[in-house]
C-alpha positions as a printed Julia matrix, in Angstrom:
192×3 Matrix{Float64}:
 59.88  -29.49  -18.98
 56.45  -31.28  -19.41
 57.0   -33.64  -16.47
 57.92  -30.72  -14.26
 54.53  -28.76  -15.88
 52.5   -31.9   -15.1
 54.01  -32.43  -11.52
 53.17  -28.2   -10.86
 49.57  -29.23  -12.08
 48.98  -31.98   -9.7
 50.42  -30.21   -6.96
 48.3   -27.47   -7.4
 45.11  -30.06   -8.15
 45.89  -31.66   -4.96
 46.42  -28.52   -2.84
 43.3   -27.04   -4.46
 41.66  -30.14   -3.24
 43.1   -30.34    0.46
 42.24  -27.01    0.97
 38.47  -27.09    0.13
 38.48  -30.34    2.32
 39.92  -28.72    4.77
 37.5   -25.48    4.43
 34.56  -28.24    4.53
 33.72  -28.97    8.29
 33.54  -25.62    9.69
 29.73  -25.95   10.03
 29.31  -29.05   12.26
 27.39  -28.84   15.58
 29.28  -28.86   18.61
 29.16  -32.56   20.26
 32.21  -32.62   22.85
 35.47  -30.54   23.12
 36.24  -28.86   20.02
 39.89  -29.69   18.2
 41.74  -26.54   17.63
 41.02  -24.45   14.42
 42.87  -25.29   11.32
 44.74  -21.93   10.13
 43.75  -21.56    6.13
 46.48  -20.1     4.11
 45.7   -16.71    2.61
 47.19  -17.57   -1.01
 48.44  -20.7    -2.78
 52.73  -20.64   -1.67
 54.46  -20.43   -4.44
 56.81  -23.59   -3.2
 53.62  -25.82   -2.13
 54.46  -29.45   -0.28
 55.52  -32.75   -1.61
 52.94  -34.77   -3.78
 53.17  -37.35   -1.17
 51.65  -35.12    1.8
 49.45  -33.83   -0.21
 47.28  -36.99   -1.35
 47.82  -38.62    2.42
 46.16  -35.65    3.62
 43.54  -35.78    0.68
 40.49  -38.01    1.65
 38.98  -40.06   -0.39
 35.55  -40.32    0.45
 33.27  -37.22    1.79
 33.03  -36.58    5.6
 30.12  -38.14    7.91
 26.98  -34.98    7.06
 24.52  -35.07    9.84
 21.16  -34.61    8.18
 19.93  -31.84   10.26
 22.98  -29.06    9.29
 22.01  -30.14    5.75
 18.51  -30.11    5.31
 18.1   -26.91    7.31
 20.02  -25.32    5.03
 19.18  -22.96    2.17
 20.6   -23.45   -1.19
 22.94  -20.59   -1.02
 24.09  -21.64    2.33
 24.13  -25.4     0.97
 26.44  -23.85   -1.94
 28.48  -21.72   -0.23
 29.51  -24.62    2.02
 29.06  -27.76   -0.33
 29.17  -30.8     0.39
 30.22  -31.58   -3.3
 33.98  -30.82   -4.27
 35.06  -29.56   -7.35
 36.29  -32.55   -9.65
 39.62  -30.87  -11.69
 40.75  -31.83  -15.24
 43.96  -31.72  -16.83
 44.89  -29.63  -19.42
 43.12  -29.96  -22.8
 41.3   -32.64  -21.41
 37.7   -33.76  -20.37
 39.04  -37.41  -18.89
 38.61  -37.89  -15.42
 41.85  -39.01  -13.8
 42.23  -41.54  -10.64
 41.97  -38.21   -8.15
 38.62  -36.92  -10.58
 37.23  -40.35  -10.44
 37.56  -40.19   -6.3
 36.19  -36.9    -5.48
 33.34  -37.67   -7.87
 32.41  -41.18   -6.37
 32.45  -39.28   -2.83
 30.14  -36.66   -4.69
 27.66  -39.66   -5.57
 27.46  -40.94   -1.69
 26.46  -37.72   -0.73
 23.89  -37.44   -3.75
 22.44  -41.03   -2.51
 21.97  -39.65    0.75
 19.91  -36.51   -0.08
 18.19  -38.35   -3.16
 15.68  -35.12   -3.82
 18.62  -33.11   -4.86
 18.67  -31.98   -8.42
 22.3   -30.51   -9.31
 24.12  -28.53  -12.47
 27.71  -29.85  -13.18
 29.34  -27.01  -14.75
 32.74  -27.43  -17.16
 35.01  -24.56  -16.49
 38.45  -24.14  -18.33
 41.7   -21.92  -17.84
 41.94  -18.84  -19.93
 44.15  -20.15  -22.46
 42.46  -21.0   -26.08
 39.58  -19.53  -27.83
 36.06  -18.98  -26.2
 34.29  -21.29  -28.68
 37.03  -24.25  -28.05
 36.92  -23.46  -24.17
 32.85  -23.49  -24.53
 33.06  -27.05  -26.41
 35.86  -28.15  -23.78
 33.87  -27.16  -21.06
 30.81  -29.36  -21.69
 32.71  -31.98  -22.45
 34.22  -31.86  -18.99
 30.7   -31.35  -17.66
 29.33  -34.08  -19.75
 32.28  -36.79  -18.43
 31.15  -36.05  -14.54
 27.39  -36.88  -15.17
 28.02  -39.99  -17.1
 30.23  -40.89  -14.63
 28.05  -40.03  -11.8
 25.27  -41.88  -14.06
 27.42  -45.1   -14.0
 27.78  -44.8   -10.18
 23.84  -44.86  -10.13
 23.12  -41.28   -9.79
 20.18  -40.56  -12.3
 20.76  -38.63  -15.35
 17.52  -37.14  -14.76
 19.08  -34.93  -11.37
 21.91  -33.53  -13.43
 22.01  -30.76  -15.73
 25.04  -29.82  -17.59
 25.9   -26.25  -18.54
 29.54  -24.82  -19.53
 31.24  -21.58  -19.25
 34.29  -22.03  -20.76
 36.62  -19.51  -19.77
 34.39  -16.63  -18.98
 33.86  -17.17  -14.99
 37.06  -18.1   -14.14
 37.61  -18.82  -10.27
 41.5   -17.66   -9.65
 41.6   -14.34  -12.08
 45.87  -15.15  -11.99
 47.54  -15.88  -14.73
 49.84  -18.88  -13.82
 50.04  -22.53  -13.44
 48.44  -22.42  -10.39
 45.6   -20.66  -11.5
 44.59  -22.02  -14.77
 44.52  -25.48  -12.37
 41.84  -24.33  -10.29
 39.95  -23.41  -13.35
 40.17  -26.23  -15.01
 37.37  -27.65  -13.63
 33.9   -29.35  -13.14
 32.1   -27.41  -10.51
 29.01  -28.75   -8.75
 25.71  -26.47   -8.04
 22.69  -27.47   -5.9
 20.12  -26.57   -7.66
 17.07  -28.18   -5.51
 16.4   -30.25   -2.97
């Protein structure tokens, strides 16, 4: 029953993470004819794809950013289309994981490219558990991307730290799905 709980939670990790990838290009200037729109599903399916299409289909690295769309840009607009992906944690756990470690090494190329940026890594956790263990949790997960970033080369000195524990959670369901995409450390712009 664990392996099949641990499968669900990658699956929905990896979904979670194709679908913000694929929600990430929409704002790129028009340079030649224009591939078709990618549909975005409405909901998570309860029945989502194999493992194996999922992480083909997951890069690995952040997309090409032309430096105009960016630096134009207001924060909230840089936030509400970021750049910087959400780096997911397992359950009870502030380790990053092969997949964490990826997204959060693409993070740090971006971050090298727009060196003025400061940033906030928040730690977010599922419901599940008491506020003051899901507070503690929460900067630990928080904590483990910024010393990770640090080792990457990122200075400590552009990243702030702050957890919320359970109390902003980012799917309000109450399933395995869910509490996935809350486990999670989320990345603000906070200047640039």
């Amino acid at each position: 029953m664990r392996d099949i709980r641990k499968t669900t939670l990658v699956v929905a990790t990896l979904l979670a993470m194709a679908l913000t990838a694929a929600c990430g290009g929409k704002n790129k200037p028009a340079t030649g004819p224009q591939p078709p729109p990618v549909e975005q599903p409405t909901a998570v399916t309860p029945n989502p794809p194999a493992p194996e299409r999922i992480v083909e289909a997951t890069p690995t690295a952040q997309p090409s950013l032309p430096e105009d769309s960016i630096t134009n840009k207001s924060l909230d607009d840089l936030n509400r289309d970021s750049p910087l992906k959400p780096v997911f944690f397992p359950l009870d756990s502030a380790e990053l994981d092969d997949i964490g470690r990826a997204v959060a090494t693409a993070n740090a190329a971006v971050l090298k490219k727009f060196t003025s940026w400061g940033i906030t890594v928040e730690g977010h956790c599922d419901e599940r558990g008491t506020a003051e263990y899901n507070l503690a949790l929460g900067e630990r997960r928080a904590v483990a991307v910024k010393t990770y970033l640090s080792s990457l080369g990122i200075s400590p000195d552009r990243v702030r730290t702050v957890s919320y524990g359970k109390e902003f959670p980012f799917d309000m369901g109450h399933s395995e799905n869910a509490w996935a995409l809350n486990r999670r450390g989320h990345f603000v712009i906070t200047s640039k």
